[in-house]
One Martini backbone bead per residue (centre of mass of N, CA, C, O) as a GRO file, in nm:
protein
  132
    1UNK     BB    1   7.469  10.398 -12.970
    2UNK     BB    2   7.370  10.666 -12.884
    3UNK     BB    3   7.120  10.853 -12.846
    4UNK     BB    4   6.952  11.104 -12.932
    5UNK     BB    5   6.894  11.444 -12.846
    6UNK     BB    6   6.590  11.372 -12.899
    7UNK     BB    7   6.388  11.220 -12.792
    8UNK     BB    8   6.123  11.035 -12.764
    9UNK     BB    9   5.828  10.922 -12.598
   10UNK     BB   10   5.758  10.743 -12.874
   11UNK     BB   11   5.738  10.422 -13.031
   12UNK     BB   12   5.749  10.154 -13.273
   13UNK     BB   13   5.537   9.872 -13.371
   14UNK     BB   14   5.549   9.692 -13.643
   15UNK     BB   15   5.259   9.488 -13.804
   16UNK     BB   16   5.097   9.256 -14.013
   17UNK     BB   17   4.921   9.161 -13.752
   18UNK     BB   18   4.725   9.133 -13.524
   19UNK     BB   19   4.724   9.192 -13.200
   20UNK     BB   20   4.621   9.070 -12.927
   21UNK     BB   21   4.330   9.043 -12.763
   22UNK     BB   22   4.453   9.112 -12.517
   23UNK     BB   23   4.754   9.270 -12.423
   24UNK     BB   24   4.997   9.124 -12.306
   25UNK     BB   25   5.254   9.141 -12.084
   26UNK     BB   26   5.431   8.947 -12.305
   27UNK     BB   27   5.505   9.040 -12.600
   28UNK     BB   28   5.584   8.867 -12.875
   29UNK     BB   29   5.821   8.758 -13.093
   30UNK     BB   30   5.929   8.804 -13.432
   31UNK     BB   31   6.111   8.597 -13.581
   32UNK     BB   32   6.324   8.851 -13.658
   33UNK     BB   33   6.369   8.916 -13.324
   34UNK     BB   34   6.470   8.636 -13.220
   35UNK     BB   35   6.693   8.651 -13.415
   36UNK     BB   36   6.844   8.940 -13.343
   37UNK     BB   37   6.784   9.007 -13.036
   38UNK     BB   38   6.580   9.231 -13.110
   39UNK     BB   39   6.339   9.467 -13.100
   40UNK     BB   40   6.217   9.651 -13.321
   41UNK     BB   41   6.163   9.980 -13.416
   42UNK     BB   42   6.027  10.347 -13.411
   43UNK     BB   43   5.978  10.596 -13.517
   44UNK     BB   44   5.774  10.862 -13.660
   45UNK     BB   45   6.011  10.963 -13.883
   46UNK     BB   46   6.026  10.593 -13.954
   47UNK     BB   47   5.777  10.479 -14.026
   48UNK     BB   48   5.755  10.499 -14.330
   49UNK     BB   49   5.982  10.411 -14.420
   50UNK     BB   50   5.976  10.095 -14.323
   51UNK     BB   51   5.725  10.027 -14.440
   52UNK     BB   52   5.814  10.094 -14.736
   53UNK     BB   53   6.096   9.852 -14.703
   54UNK     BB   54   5.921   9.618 -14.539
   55UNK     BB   55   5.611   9.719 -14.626
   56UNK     BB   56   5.442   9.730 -14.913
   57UNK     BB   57   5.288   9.497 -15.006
   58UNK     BB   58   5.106   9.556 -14.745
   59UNK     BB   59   4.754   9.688 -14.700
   60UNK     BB   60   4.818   9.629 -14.383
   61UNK     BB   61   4.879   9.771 -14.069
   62UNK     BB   62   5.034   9.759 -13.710
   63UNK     BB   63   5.038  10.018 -13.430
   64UNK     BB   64   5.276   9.994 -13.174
   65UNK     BB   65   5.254  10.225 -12.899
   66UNK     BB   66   5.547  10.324 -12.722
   67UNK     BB   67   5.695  10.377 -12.422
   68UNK     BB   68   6.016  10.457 -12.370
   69UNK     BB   69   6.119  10.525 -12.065
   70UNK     BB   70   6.058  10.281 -11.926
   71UNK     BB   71   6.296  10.131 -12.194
   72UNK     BB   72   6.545  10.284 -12.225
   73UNK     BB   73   6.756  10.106 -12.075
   74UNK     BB   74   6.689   9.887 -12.355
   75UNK     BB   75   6.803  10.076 -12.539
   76UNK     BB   76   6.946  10.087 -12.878
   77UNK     BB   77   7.085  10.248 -13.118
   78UNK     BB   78   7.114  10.284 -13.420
   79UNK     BB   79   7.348  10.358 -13.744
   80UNK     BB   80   7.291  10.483 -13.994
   81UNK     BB   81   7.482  10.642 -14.235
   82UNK     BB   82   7.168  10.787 -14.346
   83UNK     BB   83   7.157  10.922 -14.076
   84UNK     BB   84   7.129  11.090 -13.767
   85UNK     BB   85   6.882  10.852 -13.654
   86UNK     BB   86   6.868  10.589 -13.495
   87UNK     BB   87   6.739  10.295 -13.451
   88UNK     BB   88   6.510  10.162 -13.181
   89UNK     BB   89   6.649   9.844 -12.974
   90UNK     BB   90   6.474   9.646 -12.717
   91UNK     BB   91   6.689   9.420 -12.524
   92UNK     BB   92   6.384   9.308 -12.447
   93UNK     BB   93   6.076   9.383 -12.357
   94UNK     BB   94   5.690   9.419 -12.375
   95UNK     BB   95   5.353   9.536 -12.291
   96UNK     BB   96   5.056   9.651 -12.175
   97UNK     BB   97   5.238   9.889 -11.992
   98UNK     BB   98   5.368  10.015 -12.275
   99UNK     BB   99   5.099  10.069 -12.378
  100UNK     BB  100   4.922  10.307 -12.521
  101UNK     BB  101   4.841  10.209 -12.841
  102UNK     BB  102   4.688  10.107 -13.132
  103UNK     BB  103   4.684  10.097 -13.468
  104UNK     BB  104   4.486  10.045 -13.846
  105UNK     BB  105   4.629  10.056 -14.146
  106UNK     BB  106   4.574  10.169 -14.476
  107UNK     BB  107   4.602  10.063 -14.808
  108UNK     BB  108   4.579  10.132 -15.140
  109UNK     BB  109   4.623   9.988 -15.400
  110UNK     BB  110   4.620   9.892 -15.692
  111UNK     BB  111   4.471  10.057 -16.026
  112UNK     BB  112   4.464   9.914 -16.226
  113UNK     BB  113   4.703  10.014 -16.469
  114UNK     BB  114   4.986   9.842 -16.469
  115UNK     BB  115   5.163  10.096 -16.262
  116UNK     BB  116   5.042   9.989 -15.955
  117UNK     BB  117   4.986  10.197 -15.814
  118UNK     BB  118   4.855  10.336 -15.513
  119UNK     BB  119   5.001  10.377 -15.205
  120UNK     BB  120   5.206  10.495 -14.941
  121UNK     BB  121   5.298  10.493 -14.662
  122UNK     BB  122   5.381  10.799 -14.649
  123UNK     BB  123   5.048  10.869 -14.741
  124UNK     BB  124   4.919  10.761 -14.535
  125UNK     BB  125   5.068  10.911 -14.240
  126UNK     BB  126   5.019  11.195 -14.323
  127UNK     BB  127   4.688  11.165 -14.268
  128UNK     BB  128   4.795  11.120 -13.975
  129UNK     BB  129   4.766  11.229 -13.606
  130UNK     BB  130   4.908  10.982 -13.427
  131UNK     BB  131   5.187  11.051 -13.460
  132UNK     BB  132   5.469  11.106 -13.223
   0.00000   0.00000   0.00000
C-alpha cells in the first residue's frame, strides 16, 4: 500500500521490555518480527490502539521513536479495512542512530473491585505529551 497522505516525522516501536542501553547500532528483533520479517511500527494516533490491542495485560510498555525519513524507502504501509491510514512495517533494521528518544510508561492495573477496573493504555497516552 502507498504511504498515507500526510507522513508522520516519527514512527514508534512499542516493547514490553526495557530496550538495551545504550541502544545498539542494530536493535534485536522480537520473536514476532522475525516470524512476520519485518518489524511492527505504529504511528503516534496507532500507538494507543496497539498497546489496547497486542498488549492490555502489561502494565509497563517502552516506546522507541524512530525517525521515518531516513528508513522511509524500506517502510511499506498496512491497508487494515476499517482505517485511512494503515500501520507502518519496517522492512530493514533500525538503530542508535535513528531513535530520537525511548520513554516508559506505566498504568494503573486493576481496582482491585473485581470489575478489572485499572485505565487503557489509550488514557495512559491522552495525558502525555511525548507522542508527536
Amino acid at each position: 500500500m502507498p504511504a498515507p497522505k500526510s507522513l508522520p516525522t516519527y514512527v514508534y516501536k512499542i516493547v514490553d521490555s526495557a530496550p538495551p542501553s545504550p541502544l545498539p547500532d542494530v536493535y534485536p528483533l522480537s520473536e514476532l518480527d522475525k516470524h512476520d520479517g519485518f518489524v511492527h511500527l505504529s504511528t503516534s494516533w496507532q500507538v494507543p490502539i496497539t498497546a489496547d490491542l497486542f498488549f492490555a495485560s502489561h502494565t509497563t510498555l517502552h516506546l522507541i521513536k524512530i525517525r521515518l525519513a531516513p528508513r522511509l524507502s524500506q517502510v511499506k504501509w498496512d491497508d487494515p479495512p476499517d482505517e485511512n491510514d494503515g500501520c507502518p512495517h519496517l522492512y530493514g533494521s533500525f538503530g542508535a542512530a535513528d531513535v530520537e528518544s525511548v520513554e516508559t510508561f506505566e498504568k494503573a492495573s486493576g481496582g482491585g473491585g473485581g470489575g478489572g477496573g485499572g485505565q487503557s493504555w489509550k488514557e495512559v497516552f491522552a495525558s502525555s505529551g511525548w507522542l508527536e
